[in-house]
C-alpha positions in Angstrom: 132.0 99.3 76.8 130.3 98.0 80.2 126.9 98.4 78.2 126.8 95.5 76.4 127.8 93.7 79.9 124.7 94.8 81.8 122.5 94.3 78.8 123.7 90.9 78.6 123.2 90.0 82.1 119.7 91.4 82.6 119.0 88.8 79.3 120.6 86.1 81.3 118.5 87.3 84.6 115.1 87.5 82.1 115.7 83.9 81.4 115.1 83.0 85.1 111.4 83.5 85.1 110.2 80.2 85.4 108.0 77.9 87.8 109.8 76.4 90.8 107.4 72.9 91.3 107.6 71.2 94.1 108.3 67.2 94.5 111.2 65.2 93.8 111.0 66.2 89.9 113.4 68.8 88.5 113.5 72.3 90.6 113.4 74.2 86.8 113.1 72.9 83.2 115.8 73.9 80.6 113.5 74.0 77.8 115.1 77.4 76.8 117.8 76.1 75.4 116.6 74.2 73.0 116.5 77.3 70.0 120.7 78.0 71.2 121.7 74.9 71.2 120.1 74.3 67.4 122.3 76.7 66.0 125.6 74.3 66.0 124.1 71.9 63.5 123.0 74.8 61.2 126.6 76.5 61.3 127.6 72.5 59.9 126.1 73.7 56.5 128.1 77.4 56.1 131.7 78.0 56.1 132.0 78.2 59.6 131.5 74.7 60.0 134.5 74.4 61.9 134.0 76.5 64.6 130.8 74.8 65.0 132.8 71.3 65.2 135.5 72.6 67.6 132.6 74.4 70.1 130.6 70.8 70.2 133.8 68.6 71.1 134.5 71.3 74.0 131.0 71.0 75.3 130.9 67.4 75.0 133.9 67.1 77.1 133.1 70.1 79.3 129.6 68.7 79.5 129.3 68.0 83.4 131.4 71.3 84.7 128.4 73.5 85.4 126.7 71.3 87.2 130.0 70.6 89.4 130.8 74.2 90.5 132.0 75.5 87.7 134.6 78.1 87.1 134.1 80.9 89.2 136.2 84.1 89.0 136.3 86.8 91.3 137.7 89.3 88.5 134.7 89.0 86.9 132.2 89.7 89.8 134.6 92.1 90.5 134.8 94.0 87.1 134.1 97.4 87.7 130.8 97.8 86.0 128.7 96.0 88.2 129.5 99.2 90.7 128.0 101.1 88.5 124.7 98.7 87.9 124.7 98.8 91.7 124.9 102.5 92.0 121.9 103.4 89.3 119.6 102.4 91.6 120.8 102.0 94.2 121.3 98.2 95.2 122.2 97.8 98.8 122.9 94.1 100.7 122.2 94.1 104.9 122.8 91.3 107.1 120.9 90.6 110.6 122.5 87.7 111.2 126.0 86.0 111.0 126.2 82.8 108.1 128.5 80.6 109.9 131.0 79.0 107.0 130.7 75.7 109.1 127.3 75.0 107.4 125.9 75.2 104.2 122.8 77.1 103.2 120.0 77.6 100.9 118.9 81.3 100.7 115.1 81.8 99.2 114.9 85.2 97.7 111.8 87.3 96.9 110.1 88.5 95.0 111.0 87.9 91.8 110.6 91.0 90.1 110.6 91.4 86.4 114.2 91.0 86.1 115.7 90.3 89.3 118.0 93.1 89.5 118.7 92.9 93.5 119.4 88.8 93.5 121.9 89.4 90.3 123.7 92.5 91.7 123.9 91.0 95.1 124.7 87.5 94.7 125.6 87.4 91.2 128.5 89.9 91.8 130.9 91.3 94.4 129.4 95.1 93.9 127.4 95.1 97.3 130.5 93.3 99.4 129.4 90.1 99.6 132.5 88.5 100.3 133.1 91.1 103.1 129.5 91.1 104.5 129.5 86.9 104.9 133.3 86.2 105.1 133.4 82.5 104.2 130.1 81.5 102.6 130.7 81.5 98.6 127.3 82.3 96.9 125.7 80.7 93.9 123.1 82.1 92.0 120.6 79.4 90.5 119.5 80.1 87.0 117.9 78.2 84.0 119.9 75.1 83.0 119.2 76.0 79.2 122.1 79.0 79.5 124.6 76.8 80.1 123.9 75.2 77.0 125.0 78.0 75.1 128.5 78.5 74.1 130.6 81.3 75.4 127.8 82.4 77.2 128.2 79.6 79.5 132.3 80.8 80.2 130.6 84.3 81.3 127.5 83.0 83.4 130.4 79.8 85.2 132.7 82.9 85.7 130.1 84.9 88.0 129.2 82.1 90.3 126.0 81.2 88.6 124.7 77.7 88.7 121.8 76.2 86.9 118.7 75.6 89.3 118.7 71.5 88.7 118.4 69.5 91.6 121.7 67.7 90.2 123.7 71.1 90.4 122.3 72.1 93.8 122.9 69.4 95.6 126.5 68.9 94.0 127.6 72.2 95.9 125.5 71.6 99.1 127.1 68.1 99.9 130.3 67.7 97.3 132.1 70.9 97.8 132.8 71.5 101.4 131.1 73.9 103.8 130.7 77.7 103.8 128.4 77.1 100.4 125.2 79.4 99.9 122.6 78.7 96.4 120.2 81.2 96.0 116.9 80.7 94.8 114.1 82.6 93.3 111.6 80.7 94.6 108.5 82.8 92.9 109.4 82.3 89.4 107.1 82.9 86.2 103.8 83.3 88.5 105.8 85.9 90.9 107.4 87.9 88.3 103.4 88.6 86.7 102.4 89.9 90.1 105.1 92.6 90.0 104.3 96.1 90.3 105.0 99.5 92.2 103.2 99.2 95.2 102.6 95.5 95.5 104.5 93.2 97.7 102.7 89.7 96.8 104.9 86.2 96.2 104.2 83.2 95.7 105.5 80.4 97.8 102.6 78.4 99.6 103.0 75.6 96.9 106.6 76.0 96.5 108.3 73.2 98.5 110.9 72.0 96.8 113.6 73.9 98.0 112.3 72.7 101.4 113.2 69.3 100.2 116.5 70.2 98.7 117.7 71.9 102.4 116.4 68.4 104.4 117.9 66.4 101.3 121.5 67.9 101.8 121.4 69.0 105.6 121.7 72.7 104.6 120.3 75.4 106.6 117.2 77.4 105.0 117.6 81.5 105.2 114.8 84.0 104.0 115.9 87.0 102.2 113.5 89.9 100.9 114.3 92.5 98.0 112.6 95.4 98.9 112.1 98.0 95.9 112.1 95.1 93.4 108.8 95.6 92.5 109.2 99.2 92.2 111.3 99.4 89.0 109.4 98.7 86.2 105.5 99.1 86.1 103.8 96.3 84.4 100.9 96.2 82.2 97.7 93.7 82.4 94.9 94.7 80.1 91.2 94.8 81.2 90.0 91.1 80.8 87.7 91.1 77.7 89.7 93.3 75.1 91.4 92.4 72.4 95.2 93.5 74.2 94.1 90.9 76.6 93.4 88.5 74.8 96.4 89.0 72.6 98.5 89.0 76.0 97.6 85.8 77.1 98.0 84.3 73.6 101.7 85.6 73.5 102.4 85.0 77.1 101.1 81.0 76.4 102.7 80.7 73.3 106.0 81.2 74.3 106.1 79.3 77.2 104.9 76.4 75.2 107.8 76.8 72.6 110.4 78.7 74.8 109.7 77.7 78.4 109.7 81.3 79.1 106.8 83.4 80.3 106.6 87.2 79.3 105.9 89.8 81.3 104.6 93.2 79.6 106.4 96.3 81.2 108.1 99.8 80.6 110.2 101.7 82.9 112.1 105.1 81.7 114.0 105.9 78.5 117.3 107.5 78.2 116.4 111.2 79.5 114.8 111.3 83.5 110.8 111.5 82.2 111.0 109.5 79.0 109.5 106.3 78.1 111.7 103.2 77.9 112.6 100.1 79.1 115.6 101.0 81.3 114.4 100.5 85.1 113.5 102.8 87.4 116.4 104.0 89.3 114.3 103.5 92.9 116.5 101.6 95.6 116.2 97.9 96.4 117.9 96.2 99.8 117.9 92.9 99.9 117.7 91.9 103.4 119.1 88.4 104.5 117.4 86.8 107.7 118.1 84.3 109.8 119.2 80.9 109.0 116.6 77.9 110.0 118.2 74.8 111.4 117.4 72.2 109.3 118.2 68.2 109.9 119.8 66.0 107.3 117.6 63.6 106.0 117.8 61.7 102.8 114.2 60.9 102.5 111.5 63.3 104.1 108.3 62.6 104.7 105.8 65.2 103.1 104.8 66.1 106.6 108.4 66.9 107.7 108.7 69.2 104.4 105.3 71.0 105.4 106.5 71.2 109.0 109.8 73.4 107.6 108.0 74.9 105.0 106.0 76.8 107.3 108.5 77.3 109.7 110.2 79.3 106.9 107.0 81.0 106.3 106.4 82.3 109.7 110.5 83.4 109.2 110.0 85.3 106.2 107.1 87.1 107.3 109.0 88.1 110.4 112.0 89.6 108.7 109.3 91.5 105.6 107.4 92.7 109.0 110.3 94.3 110.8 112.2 95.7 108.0 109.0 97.1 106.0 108.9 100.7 107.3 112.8 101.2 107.4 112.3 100.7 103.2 108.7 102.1 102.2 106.5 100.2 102.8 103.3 101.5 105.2 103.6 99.6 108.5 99.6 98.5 107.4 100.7 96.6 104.7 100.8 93.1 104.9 103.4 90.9 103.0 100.7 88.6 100.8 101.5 85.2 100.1 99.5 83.2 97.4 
């Protein structure tokens, strides 16, 4: 009965894999939920008509909740499933350094992945110990806005902690809700999640700022964190440029970002038996590793120059806790951590 669970959650993970601009626009789009949130008006026209009345009056006057913390329950990231999504791989969470609750923070996590399944296990649940590991920092796991949209869905996504990644949300929980607050963000996004593959430890951050911003903007401090075996679960597919697959790829992949705001990545991992083909991930372990926390002033208008300043402060971070943590998990002590 968990099944359905996890497959629901990796969709709701899938829908993360978007482009993180930088600026004082929008940290993600929500055009995702455009298709979901089409369906009520349809239902108008069949016999459950009513139902679709009834879910639009509650969303109309739950409208603002997700975006104001909204209902988190620990029996949910603590339902017994997620232990076993932790233990198929396995997922593992380490700390190097203490999170005081006395300050606020926003933890960057890479690389995206395909799906994510280290950020969702270890912030989007209690199965790694969390709570235990960072006593007094509650964690929030950014997402698109679009899910929240949906109905139902939205009760499930609220109950785990999840936020959507809009700068209104965001900066709701780092200034409105006390201290001891953590959001996590997947800063790669869409252009990340194309470069993963076994082997491979490439992200892209040097034009991703705006989480910079958002940390200077709300006075919270910045902390790296790395997921290494992320890349390892899945093997992805690019075609040889010039064939038709190619060609084909890019069509679909283009297509439905323009009409979904999603881009799609095309991979396999095993099927149901140990050597089959499938789509189920590898099981291959992934530790996320969370690094130190960066100081970071509070001010309400930065100059570019101050972002850049912190944005390669948290560069030079990043690389320092990938470097020293690389051969404990895999990865040849001759392979560098590429940033595009």
């Amino acid at each position: 009965s968990g099944l359905p669970s996890v497959l629901s959650s990796l969709q709701l993970l899938e829908s993360s894999i978007q482009d993180l601009p930088v600026g004082d626009g929008p940290i993600l789009g929500a055009s995702s939920g455009t298709i979901p949130i089409l369906l009520g008006p349809i239902l108008l026209f069949t016999k459950y008509w009513m139902l679709s009345v009834l879910t639009l009056v509650w969303l109309i006057y739950d409208w603002k909740t997700h975006s104001r913390g909204g209902r988190r329950s620990n029996w949910v990231r603590n339902w017994t499933v997620w232990k076993y999504f932790r233990d198929y791989f396995p997922v593992k969470l380490v700390k190097t350094c203490e999170l005081p609750p006395s300050h606020n923070y926003v933890i960057a996590s890479h690389p995206h992945g395909i799906l994510s399944y280290g950020m969702f296990c270890n912030f989007g649940t209690e199965s790694t110990g969390f709570s235990q590991i960072f006593p007094g920092i509650t964690p929030s796991l950014a997402t698109l806005e679009g899910i929240f949209w949906i109905p139902i869905v939205r009760e499930y996504v609220m109950a785990k902690g999840i936020c959507p990644v809009s700068r209104l949300a965001l900066k709701y929980l780092l200034t409105e809700m006390g201290s001891g607050n953590a959001v996590i963000v997947v800063v790669g996004g869409a252009a990340e999640a194309l470069l993963s593959k076994p082997g491979n430890n490439s992200i892209v951050l040097n034009n991703r700022k705006g989480f910079v911003r958002l940390a200077l903007q709300t006075g919270a401090y910045l902390v790296p964190s790395y997921s290494f075996g992320e890349n390892e679960v899945h093997k992805q597919e690019t075609f040889p440029d010039g064939t038709w697959l190619r060609s084909f790829q890019k069509a679909f992949q283009q297509t439905a970002k323009a009409i979904l705001g999603l881009n799609f990545c095309t991979f396999h991992g095993r099927g149901l038996t140990k050597n089959s083909w499938g789509f189920l991930p590898f099981n291959r372990p992934i530790t996320t590793v969370v690094g130190e926390p960066i100081p970071v002033p509070k001010i309400e208008k930065p100059s570019q120059e101050l972002v850049d300043k912190y944005h390669a402060q948290y560069i030079k971070a990043l690389l320092k806790l990938f470097n020293e943590h690389k051969v404990q998990y895999g990865i040849p002590e001759t392979r560098e951590l590429t940033i595009f």
